[in-house]
C-alpha positions as YAML, in Angstrom:
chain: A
units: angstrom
residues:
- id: 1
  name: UNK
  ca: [-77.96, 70.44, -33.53]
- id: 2
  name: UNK
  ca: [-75.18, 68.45, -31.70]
- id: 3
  name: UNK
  ca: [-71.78, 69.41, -32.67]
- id: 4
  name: UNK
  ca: [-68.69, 67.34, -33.19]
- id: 5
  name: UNK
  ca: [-66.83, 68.67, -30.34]
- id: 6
  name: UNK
  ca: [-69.20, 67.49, -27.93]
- id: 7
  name: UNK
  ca: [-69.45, 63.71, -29.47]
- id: 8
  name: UNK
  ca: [-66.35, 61.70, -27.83]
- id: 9
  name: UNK
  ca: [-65.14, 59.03, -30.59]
- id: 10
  name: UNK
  ca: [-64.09, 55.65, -29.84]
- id: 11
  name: UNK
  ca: [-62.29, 52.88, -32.09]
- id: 12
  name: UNK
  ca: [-63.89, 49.55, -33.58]
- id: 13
  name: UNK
  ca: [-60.90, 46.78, -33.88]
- id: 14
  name: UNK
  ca: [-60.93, 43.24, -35.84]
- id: 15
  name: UNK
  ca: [-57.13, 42.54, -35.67]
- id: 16
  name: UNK
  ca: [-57.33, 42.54, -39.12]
- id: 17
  name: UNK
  ca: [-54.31, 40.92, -40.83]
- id: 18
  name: UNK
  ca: [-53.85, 41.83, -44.37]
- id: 19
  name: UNK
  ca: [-51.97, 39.89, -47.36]
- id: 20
  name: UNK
  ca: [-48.22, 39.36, -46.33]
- id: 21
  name: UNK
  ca: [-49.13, 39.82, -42.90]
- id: 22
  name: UNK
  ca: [-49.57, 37.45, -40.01]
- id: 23
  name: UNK
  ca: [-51.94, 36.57, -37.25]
- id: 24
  name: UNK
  ca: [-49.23, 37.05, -34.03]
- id: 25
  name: UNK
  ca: [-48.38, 40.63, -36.17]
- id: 26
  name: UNK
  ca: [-51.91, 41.20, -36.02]
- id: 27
  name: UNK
  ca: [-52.01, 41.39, -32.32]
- id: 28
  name: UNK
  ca: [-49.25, 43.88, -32.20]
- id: 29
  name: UNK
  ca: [-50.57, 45.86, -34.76]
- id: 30
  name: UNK
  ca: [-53.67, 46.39, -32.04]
- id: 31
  name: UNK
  ca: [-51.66, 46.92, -29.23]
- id: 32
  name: UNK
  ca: [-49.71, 49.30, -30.86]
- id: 33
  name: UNK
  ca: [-52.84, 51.21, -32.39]
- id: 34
  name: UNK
  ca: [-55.10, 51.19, -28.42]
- id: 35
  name: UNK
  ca: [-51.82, 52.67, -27.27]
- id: 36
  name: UNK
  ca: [-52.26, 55.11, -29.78]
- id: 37
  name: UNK
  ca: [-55.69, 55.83, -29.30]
- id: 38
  name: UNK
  ca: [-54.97, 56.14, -25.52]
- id: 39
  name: UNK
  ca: [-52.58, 59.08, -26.38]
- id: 40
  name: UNK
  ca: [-54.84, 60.72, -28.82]
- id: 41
  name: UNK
  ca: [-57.78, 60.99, -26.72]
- id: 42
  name: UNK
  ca: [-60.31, 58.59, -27.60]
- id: 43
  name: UNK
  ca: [-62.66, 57.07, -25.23]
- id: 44
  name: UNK
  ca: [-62.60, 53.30, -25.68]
- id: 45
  name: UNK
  ca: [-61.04, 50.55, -27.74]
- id: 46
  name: UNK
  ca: [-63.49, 47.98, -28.99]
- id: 47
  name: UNK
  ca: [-62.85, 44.69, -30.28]
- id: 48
  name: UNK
  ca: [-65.31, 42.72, -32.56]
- id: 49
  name: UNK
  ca: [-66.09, 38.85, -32.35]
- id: 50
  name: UNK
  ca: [-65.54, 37.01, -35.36]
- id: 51
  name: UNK
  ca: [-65.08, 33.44, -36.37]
- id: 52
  name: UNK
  ca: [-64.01, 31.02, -39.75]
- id: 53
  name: UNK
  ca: [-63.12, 34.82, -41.05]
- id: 54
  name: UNK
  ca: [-59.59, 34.39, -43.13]
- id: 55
  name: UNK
  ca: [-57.69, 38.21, -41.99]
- id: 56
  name: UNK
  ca: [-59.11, 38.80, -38.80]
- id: 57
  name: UNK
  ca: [-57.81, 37.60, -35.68]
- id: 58
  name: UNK
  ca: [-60.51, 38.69, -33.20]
- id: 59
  name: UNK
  ca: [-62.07, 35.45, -32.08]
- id: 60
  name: UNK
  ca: [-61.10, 34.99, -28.56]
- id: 61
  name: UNK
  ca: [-62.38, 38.54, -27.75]
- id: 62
  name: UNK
  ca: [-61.79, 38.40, -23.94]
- id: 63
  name: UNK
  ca: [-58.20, 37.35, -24.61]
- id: 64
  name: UNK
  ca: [-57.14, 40.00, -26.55]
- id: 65
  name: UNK
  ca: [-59.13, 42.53, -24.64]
- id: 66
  name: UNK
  ca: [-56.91, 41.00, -21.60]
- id: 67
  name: UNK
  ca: [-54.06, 41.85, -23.70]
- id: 68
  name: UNK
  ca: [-54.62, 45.40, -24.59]
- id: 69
  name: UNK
  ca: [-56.14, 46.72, -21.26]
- id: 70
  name: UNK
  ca: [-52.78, 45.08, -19.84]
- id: 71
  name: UNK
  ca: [-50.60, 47.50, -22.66]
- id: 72
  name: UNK
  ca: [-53.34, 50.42, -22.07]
- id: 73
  name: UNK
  ca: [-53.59, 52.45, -18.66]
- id: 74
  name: UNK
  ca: [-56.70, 54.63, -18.96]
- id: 75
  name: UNK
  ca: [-58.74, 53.97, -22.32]
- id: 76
  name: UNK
  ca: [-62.06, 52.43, -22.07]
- id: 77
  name: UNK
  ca: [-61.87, 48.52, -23.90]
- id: 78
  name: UNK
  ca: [-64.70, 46.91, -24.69]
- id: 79
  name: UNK
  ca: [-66.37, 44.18, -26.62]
- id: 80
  name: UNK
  ca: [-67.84, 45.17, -29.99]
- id: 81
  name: UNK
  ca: [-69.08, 43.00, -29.79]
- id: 82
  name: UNK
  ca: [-69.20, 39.38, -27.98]
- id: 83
  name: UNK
  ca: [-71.90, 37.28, -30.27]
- id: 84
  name: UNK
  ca: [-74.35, 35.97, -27.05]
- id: 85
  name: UNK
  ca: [-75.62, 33.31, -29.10]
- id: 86
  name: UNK
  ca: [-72.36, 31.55, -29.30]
- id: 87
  name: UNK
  ca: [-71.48, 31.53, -25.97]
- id: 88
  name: UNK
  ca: [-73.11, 30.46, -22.23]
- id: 89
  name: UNK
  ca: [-74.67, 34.14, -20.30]
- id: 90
  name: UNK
  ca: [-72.88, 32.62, -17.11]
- id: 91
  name: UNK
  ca: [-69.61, 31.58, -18.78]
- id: 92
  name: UNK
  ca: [-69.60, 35.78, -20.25]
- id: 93
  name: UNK
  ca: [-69.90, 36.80, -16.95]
- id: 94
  name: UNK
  ca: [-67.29, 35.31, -15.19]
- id: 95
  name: UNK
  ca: [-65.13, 36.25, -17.71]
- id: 96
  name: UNK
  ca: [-66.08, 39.68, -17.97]
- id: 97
  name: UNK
  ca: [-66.13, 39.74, -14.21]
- id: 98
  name: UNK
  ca: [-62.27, 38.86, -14.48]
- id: 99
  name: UNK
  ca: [-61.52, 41.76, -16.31]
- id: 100
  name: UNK
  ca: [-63.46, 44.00, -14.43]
- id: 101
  name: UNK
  ca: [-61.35, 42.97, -11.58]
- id: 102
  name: UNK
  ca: [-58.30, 42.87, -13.26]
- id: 103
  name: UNK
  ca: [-58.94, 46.00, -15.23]
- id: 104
  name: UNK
  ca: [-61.63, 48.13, -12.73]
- id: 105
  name: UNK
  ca: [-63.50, 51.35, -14.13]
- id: 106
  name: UNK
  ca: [-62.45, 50.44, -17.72]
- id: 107
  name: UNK
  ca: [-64.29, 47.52, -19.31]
- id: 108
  name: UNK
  ca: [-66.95, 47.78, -21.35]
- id: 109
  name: UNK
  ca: [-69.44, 44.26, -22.75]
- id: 110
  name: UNK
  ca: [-70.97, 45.16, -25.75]
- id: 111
  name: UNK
  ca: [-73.33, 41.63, -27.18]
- id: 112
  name: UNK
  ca: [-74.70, 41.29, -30.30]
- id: 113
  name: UNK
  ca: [-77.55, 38.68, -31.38]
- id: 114
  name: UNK
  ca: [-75.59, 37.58, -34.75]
- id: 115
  name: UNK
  ca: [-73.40, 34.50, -34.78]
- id: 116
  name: UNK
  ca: [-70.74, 36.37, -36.42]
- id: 117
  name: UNK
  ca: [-69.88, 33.73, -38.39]
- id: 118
  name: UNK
  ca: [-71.33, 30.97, -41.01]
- id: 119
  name: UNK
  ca: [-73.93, 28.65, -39.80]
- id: 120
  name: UNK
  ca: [-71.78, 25.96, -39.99]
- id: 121
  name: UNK
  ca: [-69.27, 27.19, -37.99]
- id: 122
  name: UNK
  ca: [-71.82, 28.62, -35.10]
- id: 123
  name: UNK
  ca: [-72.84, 25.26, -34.85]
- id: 124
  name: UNK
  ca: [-69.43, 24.06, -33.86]
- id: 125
  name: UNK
  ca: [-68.73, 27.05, -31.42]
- id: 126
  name: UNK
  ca: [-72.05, 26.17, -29.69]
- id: 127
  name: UNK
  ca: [-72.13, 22.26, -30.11]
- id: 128
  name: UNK
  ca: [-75.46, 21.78, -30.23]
- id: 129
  name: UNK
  ca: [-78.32, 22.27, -33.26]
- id: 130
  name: UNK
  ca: [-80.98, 24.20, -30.94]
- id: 131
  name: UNK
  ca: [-79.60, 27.38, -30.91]
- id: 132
  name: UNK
  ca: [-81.91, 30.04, -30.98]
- id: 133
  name: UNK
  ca: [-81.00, 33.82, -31.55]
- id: 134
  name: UNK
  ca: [-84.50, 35.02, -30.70]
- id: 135
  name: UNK
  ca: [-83.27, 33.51, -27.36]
- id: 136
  name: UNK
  ca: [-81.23, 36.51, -26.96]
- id: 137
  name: UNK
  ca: [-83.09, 38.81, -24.73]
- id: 138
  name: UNK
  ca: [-83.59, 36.44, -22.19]
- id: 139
  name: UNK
  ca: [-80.08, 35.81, -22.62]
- id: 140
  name: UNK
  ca: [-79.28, 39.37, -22.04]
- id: 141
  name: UNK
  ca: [-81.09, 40.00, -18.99]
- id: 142
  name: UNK
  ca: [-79.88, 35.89, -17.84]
- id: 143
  name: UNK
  ca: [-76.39, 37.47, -18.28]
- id: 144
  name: UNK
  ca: [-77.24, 41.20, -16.52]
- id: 145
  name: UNK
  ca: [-78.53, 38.90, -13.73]
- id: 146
  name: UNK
  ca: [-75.11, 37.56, -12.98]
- id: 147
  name: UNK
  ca: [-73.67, 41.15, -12.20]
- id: 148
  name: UNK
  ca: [-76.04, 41.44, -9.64]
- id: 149
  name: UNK
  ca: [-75.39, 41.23, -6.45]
- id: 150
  name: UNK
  ca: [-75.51, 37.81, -4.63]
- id: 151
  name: UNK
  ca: [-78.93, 36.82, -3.88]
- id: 152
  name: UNK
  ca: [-79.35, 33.31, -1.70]
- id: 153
  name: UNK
  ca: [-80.50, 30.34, -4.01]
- id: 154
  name: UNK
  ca: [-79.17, 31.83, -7.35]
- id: 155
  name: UNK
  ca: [-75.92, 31.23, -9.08]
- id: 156
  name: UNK
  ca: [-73.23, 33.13, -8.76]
- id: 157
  name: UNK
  ca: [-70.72, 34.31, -10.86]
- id: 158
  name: UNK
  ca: [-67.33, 34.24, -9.67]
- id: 159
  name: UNK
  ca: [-66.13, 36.85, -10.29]
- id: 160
  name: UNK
  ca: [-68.90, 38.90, -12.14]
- id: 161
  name: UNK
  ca: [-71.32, 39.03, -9.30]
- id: 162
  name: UNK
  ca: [-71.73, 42.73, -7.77]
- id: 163
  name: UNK
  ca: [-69.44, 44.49, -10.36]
- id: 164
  name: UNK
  ca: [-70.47, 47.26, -12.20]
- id: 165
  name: UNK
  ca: [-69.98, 45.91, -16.33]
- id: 166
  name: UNK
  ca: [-71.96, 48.31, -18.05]
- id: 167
  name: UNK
  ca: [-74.02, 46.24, -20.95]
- id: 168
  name: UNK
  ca: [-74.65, 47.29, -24.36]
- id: 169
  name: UNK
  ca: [-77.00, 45.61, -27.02]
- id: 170
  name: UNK
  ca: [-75.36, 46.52, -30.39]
- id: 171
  name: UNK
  ca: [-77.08, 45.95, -33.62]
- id: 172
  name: UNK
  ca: [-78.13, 46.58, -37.75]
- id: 173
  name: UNK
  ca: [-81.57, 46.63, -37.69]
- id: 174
  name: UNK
  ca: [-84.59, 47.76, -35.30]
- id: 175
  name: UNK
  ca: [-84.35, 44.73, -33.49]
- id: 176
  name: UNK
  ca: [-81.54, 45.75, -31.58]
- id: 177
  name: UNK
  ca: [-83.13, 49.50, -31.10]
- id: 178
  name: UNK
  ca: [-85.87, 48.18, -29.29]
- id: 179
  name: UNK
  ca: [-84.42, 45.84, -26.80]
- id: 180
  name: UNK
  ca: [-81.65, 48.66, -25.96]
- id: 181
  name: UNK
  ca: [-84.92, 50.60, -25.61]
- id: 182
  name: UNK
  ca: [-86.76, 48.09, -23.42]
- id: 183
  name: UNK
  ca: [-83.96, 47.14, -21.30]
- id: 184
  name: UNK
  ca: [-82.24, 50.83, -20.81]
- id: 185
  name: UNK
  ca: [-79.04, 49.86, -22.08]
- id: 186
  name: UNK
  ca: [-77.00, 52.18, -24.09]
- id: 187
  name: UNK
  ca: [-77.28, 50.90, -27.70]
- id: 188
  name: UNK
  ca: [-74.74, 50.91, -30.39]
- id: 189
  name: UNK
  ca: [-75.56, 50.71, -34.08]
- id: 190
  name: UNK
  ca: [-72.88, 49.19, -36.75]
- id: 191
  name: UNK
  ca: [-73.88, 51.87, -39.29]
- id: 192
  name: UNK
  ca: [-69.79, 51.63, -40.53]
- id: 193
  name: UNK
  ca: [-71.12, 48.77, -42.43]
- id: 194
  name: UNK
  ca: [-75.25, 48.34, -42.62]
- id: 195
  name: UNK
  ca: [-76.23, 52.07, -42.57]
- id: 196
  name: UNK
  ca: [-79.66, 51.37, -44.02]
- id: 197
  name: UNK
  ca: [-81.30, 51.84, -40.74]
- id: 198
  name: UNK
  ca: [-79.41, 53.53, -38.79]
- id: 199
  name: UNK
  ca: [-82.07, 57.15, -38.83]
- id: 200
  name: UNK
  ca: [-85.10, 54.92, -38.27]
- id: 201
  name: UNK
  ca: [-83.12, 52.77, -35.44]
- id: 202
  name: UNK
  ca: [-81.89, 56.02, -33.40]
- id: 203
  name: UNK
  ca: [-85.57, 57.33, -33.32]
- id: 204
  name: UNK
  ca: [-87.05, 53.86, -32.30]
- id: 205
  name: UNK
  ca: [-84.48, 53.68, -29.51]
- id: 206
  name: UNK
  ca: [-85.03, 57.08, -28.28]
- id: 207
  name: UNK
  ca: [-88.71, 57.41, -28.40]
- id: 208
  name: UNK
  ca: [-89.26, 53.69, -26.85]
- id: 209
  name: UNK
  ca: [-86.52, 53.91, -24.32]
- id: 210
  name: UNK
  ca: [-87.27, 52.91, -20.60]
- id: 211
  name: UNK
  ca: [-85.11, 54.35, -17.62]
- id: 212
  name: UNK
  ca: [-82.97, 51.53, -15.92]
- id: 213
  name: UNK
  ca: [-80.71, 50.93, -13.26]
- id: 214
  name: UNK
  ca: [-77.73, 51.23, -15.69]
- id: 215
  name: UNK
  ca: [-79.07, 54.14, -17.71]
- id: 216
  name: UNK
  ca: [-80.82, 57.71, -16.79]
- id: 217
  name: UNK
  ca: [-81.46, 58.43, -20.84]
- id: 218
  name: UNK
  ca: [-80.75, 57.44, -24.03]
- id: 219
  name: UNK
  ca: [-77.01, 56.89, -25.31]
- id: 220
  name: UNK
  ca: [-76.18, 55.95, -28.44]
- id: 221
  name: UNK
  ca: [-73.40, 55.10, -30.87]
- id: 222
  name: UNK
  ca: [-72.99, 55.04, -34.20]
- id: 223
  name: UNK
  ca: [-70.33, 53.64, -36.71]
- id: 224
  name: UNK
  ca: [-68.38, 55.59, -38.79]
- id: 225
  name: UNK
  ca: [-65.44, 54.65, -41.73]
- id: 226
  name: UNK
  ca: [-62.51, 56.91, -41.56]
- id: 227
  name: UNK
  ca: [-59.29, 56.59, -44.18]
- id: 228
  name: UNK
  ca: [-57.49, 59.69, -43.40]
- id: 229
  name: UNK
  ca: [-54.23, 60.87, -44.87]
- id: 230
  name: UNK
  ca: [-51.97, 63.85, -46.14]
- id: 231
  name: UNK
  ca: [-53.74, 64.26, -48.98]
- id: 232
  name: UNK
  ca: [-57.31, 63.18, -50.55]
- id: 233
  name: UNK
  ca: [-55.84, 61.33, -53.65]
- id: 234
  name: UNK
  ca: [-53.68, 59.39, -51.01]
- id: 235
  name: UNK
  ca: [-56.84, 58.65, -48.70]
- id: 236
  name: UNK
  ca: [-58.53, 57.56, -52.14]
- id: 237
  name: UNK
  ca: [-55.93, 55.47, -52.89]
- id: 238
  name: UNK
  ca: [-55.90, 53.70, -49.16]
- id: 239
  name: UNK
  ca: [-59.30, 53.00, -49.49]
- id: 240
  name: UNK
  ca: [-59.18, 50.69, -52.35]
- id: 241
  name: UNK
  ca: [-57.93, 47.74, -50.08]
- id: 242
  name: UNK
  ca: [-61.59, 47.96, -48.19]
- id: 243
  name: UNK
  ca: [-62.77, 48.37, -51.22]
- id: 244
  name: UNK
  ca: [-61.32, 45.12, -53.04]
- id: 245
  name: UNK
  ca: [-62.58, 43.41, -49.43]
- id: 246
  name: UNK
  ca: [-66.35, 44.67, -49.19]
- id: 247
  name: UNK
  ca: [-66.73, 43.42, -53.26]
- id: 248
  name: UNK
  ca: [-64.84, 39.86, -52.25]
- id: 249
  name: UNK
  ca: [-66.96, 39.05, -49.08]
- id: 250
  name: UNK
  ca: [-70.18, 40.40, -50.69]
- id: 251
  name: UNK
  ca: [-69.64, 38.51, -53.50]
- id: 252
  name: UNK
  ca: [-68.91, 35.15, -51.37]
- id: 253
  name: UNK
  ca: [-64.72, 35.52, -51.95]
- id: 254
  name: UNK
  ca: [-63.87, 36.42, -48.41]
- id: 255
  name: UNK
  ca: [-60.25, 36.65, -47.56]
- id: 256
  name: UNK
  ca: [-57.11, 39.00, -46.14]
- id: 257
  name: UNK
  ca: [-57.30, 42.97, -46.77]
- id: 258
  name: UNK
  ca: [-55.43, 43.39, -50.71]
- id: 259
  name: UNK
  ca: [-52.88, 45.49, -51.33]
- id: 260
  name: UNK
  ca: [-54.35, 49.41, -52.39]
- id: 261
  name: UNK
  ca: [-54.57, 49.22, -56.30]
- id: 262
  name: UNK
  ca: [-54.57, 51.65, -58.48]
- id: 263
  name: UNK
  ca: [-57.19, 52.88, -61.02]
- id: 264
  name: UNK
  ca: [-60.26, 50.08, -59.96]
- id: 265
  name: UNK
  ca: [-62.68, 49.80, -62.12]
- id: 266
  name: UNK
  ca: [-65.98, 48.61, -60.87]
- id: 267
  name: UNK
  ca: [-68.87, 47.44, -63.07]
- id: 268
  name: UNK
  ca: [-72.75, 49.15, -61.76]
- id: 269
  name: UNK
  ca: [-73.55, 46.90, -59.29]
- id: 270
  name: UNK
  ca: [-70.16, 46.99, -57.66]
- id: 271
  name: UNK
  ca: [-70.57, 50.32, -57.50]
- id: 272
  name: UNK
  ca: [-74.06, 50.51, -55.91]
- id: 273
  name: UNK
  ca: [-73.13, 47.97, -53.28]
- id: 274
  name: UNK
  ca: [-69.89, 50.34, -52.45]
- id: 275
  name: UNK
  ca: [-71.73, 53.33, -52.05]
- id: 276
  name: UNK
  ca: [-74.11, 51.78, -49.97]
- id: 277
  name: UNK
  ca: [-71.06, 49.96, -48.02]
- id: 278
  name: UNK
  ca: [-69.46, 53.74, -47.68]
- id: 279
  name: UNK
  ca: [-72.54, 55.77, -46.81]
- id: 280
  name: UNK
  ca: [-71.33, 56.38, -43.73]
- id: 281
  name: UNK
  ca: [-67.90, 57.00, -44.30]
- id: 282
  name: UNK
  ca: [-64.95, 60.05, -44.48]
- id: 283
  name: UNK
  ca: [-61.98, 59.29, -46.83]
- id: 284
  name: UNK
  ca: [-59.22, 62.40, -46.89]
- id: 285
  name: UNK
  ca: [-57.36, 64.67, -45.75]
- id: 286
  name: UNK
  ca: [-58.07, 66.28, -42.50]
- id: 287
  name: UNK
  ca: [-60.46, 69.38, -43.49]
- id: 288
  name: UNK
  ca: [-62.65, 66.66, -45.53]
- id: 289
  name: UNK
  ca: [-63.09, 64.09, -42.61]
- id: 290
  name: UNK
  ca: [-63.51, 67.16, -40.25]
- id: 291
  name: UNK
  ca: [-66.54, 67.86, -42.38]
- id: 292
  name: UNK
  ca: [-67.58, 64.48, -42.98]
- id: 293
  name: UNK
  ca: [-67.18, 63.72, -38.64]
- id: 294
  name: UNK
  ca: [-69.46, 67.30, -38.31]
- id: 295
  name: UNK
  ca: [-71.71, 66.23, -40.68]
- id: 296
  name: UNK
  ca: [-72.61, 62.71, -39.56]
- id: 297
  name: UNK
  ca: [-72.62, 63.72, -35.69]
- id: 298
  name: UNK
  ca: [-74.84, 67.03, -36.65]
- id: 299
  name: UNK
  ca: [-77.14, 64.55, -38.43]
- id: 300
  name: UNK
  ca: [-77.94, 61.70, -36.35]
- id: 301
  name: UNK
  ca: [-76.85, 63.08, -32.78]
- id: 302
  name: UNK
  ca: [-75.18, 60.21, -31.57]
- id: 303
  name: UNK
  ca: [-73.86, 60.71, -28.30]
- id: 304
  name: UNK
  ca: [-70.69, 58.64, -29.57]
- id: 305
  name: UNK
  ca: [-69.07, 57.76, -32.73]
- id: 306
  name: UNK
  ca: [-67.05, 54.52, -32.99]
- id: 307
  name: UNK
  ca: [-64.78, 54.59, -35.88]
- id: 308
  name: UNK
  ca: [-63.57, 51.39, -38.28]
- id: 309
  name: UNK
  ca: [-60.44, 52.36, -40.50]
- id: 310
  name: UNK
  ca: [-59.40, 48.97, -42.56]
- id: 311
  name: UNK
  ca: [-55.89, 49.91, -44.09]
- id: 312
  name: UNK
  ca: [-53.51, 47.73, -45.44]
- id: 313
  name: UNK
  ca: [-50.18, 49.50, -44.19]
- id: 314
  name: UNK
  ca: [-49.56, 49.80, -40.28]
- id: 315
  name: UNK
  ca: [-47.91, 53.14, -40.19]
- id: 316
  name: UNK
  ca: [-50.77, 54.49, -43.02]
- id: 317
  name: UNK
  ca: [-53.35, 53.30, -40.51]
- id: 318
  name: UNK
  ca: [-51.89, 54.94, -37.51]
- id: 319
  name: UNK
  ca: [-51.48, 57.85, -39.02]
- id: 320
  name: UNK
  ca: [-55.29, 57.88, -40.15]
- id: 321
  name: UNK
  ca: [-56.45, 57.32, -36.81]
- id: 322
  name: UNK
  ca: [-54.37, 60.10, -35.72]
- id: 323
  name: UNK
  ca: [-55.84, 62.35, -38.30]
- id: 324
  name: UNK
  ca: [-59.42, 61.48, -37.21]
- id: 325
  name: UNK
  ca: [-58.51, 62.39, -33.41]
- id: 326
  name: UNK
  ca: [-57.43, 65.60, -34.38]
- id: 327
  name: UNK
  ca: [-60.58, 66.25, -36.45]
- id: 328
  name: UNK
  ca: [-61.90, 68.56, -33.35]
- id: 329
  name: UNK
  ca: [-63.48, 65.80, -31.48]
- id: 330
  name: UNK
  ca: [-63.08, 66.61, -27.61]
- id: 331
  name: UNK
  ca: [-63.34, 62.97, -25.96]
- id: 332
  name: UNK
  ca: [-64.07, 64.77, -22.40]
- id: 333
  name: UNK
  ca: [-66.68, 66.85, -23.47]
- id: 334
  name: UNK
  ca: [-69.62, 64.88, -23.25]
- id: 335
  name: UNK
  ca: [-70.45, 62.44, -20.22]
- id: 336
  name: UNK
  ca: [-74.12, 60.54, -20.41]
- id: 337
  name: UNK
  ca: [-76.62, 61.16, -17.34]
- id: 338
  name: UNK
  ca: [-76.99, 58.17, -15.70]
- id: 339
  name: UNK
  ca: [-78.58, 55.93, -12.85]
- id: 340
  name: UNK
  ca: [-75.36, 54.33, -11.00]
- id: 341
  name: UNK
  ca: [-73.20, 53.32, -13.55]
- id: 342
  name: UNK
  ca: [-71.15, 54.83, -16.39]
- id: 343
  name: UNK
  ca: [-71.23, 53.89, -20.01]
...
């Protein structure tokens, strides 16, 4: 069984801006918190793509990834990840290409097949009514083919072409487990929020997976919730903001992360839809999300765990992450074989 001090842990970012809070404080609230990360160890700093969502700020993904890898020095940032279907393979490239030169050794492009947004709105991002998401492989390997090296009579990516960007396909469901698979790309799975399949995804991935230039083996990564603080009650307590915001977006009332309120009260099927929301999830102090970290990596054997922590106070937030770094998670400990490039 894998232990926790040989699964390095990495942090999932929206610049999320709660009530009271605004979207230029957002960004230093993320710059502040990779910084952190940096200093407590973890191994990258992911930022998720996101559009028409009221309280997060993460929709120009390769901007703000510009912007923390500028305020970072050796952290890992990534995309967690950049929605292919809303965007040109070639036009990903180049810009991914630019921060691979401007950043070298440290960028990760994580692509997902979702729109991350309304269909309404994907429409505008994409101008044009014949998008297709089951286009995406073919968009994945169109956009793998521009990090190639230059070949006479194709395009070429400028820059992108010849630099090492190592791919992932992230994902909810077995789709995204079997083109990681097919492909050899390392393969993340956002269990922090759709944990249904996550078992059943990890053993289609690693029984179907093919050897590739990028990858020697199987890697994986799973998402994990973590609200750590002093105390349990006080972790409890901190939690109730994501809680307010899971039952408003599931319930079509999206908006900003609420203010932690005391003594919630939630009716059977608000409950259900939490636990299933939270399955994957540690809220406490540090000796119950050291348990909860051991636990998860023990059970699925993820080579990686990426962890999500929506809290409505800065410092609070901070402090959690810090917690969950000192959880007895050695970042170093674990490297993934691979072909000629490094996940």
């Amino acid at each position: 069984m894998k232990k926790l001090a040989d699964t390095p842990i990495s942090v999932l970012d929206l610049a999320t801006y709660p009530q009271g809070g605004t979207i230029a404080g957002a960004f230093q609230i993320s710059r502040e918190l990779a910084q952190g990360a940096e200093r407590w160890g973890y191994k990258r700093y992911w930022v998720a793509e996101h559009h028409n969502l009221e309280g997060v700020a993460s929709s120009a993904t390769v901007v703000i990834m510009s912007y923390l890898a500028d305020h970072t020095k050796t952290i890992r940032i990534g995309s967690g990840g950049i929605m292919l279907p809303n965007h040109a393979p070639l036009i990903i490239a180049e810009q991914f290409g630019t921060l691979a030169s401007l950043f070298p050794g440290r960028i990760d492009l994580g692509v997902g097949r979702a729109p991350g947004t309304d269909q309404l709105t994907s429409r505008a991002l994409r101008r044009t009514l014949q998008v297709d998401v089951d286009d995406f492989p073919r968009d994945v390997v169109e956009l793998m083919g521009y990090f190639a090296p230059p070949q006479p009579g194709h395009i070429l990516a400028v820059p992108g072409a010849g630099l090492s960007v190592p791919v992932w396909i992230l994902g909810s469901s077995l789709y995204g487990a079997q083109l990681a698979a097919m492909l050899g790309l390392p393969y993340a799975f956002a269990s922090h929020f759709a944990p249904q399949q996550l078992m059943q995804a990890l053993d289609i991935y690693r029984s179907e997976f093919r050897p590739s230039a990028q990858l020697a083996k199987p890697y994986a990564m799973a998402g994990f919730n973590v609200i750590a603080a002093d105390t349990d009650a006080e972790a409890e307590l901190l939690s109730t903001s994501l809680q307010q915001a899971v039952v408003n977006l599931r319930s079509g009332r999206p908006g900003k992360l609420p203010l932690p309120k005391r003594d919630l009260s939630w009716g059977p099927a608000e409950r259900m839809m939490l636990d299933q929301f939270f399955a994957c999830s540690a809220v406490g102090a540090l000796p119950l999300v050291r348990q909860k970290l051991a636990d998860f990596a023990g059970r699925t054997e993820v080579d990686e765990i990426i962890i999500a922590g929506q809290i409505y106070d800065h410092k609070a937030r901070l402090h959690s992450y810090d917690l969950a770094a000192q959880a007895g998670v050695e970042v170093s400990a674990f490297e993934p074989q691979v072909s000629s490039s490094s996940v």
